[in-house]
C-alpha positions as CSV (number, residue, x, y, z in Angstrom):
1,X,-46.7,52.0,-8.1
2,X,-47.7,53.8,-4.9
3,X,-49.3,57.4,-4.8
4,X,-46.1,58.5,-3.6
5,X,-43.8,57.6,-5.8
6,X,-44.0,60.7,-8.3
7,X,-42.4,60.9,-11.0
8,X,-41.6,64.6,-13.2
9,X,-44.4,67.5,-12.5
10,X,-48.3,65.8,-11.4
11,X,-51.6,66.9,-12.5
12,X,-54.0,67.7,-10.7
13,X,-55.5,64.3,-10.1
14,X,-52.3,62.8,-9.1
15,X,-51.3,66.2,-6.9
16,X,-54.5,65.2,-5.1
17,X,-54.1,61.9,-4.2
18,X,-50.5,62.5,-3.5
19,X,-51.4,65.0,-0.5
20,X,-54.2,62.7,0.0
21,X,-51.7,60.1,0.9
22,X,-49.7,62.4,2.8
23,X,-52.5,63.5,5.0
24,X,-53.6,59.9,5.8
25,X,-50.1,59.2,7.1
26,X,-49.9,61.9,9.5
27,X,-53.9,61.0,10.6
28,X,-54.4,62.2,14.0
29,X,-50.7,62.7,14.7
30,X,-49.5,66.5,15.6
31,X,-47.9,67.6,12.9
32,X,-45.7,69.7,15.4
33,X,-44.2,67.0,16.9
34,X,-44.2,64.8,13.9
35,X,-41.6,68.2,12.5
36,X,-39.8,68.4,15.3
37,X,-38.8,65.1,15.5
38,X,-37.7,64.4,12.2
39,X,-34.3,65.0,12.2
40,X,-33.1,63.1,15.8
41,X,-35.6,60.0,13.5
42,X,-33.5,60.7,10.3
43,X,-30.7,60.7,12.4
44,X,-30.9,57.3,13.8
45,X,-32.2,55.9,10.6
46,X,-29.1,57.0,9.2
47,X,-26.9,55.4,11.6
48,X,-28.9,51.8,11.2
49,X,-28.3,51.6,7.9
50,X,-24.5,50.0,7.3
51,X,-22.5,52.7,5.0
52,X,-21.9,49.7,2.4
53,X,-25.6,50.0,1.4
54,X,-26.3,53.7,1.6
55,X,-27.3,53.6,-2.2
56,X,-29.4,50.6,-1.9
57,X,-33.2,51.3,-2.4
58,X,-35.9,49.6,-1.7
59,X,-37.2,48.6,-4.3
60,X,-36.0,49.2,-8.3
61,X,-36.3,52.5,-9.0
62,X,-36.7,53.6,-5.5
63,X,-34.4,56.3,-3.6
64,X,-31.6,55.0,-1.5
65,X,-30.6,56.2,2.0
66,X,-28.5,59.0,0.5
67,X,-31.0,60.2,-2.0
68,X,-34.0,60.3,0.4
69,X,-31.9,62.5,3.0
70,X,-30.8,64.8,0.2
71,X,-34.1,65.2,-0.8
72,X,-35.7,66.0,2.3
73,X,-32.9,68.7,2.7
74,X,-33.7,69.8,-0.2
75,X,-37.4,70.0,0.5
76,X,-36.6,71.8,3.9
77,X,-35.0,73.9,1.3
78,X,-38.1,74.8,-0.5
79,X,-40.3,74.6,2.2
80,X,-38.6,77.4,4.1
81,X,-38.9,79.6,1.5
82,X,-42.8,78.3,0.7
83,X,-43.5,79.3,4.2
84,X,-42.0,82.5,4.3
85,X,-43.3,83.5,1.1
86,X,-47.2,83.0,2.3
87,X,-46.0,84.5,5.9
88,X,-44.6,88.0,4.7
89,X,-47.0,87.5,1.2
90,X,-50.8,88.0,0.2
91,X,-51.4,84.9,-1.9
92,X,-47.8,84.4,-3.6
93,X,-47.5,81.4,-6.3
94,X,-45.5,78.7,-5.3
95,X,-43.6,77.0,-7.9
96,X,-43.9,73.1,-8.1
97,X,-40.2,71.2,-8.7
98,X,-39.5,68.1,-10.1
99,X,-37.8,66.2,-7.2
100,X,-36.1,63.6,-10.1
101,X,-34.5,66.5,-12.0
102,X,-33.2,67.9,-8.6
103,X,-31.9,64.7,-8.3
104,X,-30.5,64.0,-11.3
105,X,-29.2,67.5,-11.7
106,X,-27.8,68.3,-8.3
107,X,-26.1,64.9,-7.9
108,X,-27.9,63.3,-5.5
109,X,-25.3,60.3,-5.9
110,X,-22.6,62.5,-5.0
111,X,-24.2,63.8,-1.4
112,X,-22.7,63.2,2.0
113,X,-25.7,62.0,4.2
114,X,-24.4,63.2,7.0
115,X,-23.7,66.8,5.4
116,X,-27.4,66.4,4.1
117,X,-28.8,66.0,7.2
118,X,-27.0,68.5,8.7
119,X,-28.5,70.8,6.6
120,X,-32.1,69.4,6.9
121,X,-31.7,69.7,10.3
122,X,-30.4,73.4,11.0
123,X,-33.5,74.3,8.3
124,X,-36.0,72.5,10.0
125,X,-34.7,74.4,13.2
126,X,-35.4,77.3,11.5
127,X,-38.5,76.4,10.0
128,X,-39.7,75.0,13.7
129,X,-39.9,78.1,14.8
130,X,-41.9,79.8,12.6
131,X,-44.3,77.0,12.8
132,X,-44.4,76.7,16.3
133,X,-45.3,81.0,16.7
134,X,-47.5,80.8,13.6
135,X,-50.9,82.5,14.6
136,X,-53.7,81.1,14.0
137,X,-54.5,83.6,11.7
138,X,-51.5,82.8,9.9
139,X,-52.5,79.8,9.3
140,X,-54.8,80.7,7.5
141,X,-52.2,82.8,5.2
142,X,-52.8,80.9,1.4
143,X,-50.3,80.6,-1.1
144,X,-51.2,79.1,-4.6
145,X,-49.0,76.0,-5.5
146,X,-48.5,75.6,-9.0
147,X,-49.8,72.1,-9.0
148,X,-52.1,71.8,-6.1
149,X,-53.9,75.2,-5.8
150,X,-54.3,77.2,-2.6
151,X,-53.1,75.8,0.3
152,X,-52.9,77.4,3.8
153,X,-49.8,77.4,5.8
154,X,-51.8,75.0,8.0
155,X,-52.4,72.7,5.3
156,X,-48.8,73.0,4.7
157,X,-47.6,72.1,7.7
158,X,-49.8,68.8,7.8
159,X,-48.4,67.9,4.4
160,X,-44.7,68.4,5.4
161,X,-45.0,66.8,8.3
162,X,-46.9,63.5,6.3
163,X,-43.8,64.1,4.0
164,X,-41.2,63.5,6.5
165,X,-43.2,60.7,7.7
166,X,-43.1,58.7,4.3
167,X,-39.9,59.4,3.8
168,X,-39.0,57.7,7.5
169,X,-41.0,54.7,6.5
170,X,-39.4,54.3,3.3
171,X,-35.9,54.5,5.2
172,X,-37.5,51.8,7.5
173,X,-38.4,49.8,4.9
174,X,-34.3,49.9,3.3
175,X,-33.0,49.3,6.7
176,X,-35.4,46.1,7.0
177,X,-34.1,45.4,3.4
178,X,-30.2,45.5,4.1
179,X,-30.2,44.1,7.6
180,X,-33.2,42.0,8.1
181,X,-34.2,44.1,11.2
C-alpha cells in the first residue's frame, strides 16, 4: 500500500512519511499555483470521467471520483479553518480527522460531485486569498497538529497543495482506468 493511502488516525512515523510524500509531489512546484489551479484541474477531471463510473476506484479499496472530490471539499473545509486558526492564533492545536469516518459518516456515496466541487472551489477561493496576502512573517505563524506537531502556515500550504496534487493523480489514474485514455 502506498504512503498515501491512510487509513483511521497515523502515528507519528506514518504522519511523517505521509507529508513526506506529499512534499515530494509538489517538489519544486509553487505551491501557489499548484492551489490555485486545483479546482479548474478537478473540474476537467470531473467531466473526463463518464457519470456511469463515478464510483469506480482505482484500485480495491481505493476512493472513486465522487469520494475523492468530497473529500477534498471536505479538506478545504478543514483547511480553512486550520489556516485561520494559526492566522488570528498563537500556537492553537489542530485536531487530526479520520478522512474514512468522514467518509463513511457523512455519506460520501450519497454526494453530488458537482455540488462538491462547487464547494471546494468557492473555499479554495476563499482560502487563495489568504494565502496569496500571507506575510512572510505569517508564514511563520505555527499551529500544533495533533498528529504531526508544529507546522507553519508555510509548511501548510506546501502540504495542501501536494494534497490536491495526489488527489489529481489518483483521478488521473481512474479516468485511465474507465476509458483507457
Amino acid at each position: 500500500m502506498s504512503v498515501l493511502t491512510a487509513s483511521g488516525l497515523l502515528t507519528p512515523a506514518q504522519a511523517e512519511a505521509y507529508s513526506a510524500a506529499l512534499l515530494d509531489l509538489l517538489g519544486t512546484q509553487n505551491p501557489l499555483q499548484v492551489l490555485q489551479e486545483a479546482p479548474s484541474a478537478l473540474r476537467e477531471a470531473l467531466r473526463r470521467v463518464p457519470p456511469v463510473h463515478l464510483d469506480t476506484p482505482d484500485a480495491p479499496g481505493k476512493w472513486s471520483t465522487r469520494f475523492v472530490i468530497a473529500h477534498l471539499a471536505d479538506s478545504e473545509l478543514v483547511g480553512s479553518y486550520r489556516v485561520r486558526m494559526v492566522l488570528a492564533h498563537d500556537r492553537p492545536p489542530l485536531a487530526p480527522l479520520d478522512q474514512d469516518l468522514w467518509a463513511q459518516r457523512l455519506h460520501y456515496e450519497k454526494t453530488d460531485p458537482q455540488a462538491s466541487l462547487e464547494r471546494f472551489t468557492v473555499l479554495r477561493r476563499a482560502n487563495l486569498s489568504l494565502w496569496t496576502d500571507a506575510s512572510p512573517a505569517a508564514l511563520l505563524r505555527v499551529g500544533i497538529h495533533g498528529e504531526r506537531g508544529a507546522e507553519n502556515l508555510d509548511l501548510m500550504r506546501r502540504l495542501y497543495a501536494g494534497h490536491d496534487l495526489a488527489h489529481l493523480h489518483q483521478l488521473a489514474r481512474i479516468r485511465i482506468l474507465v476509458t483507457g485514455q
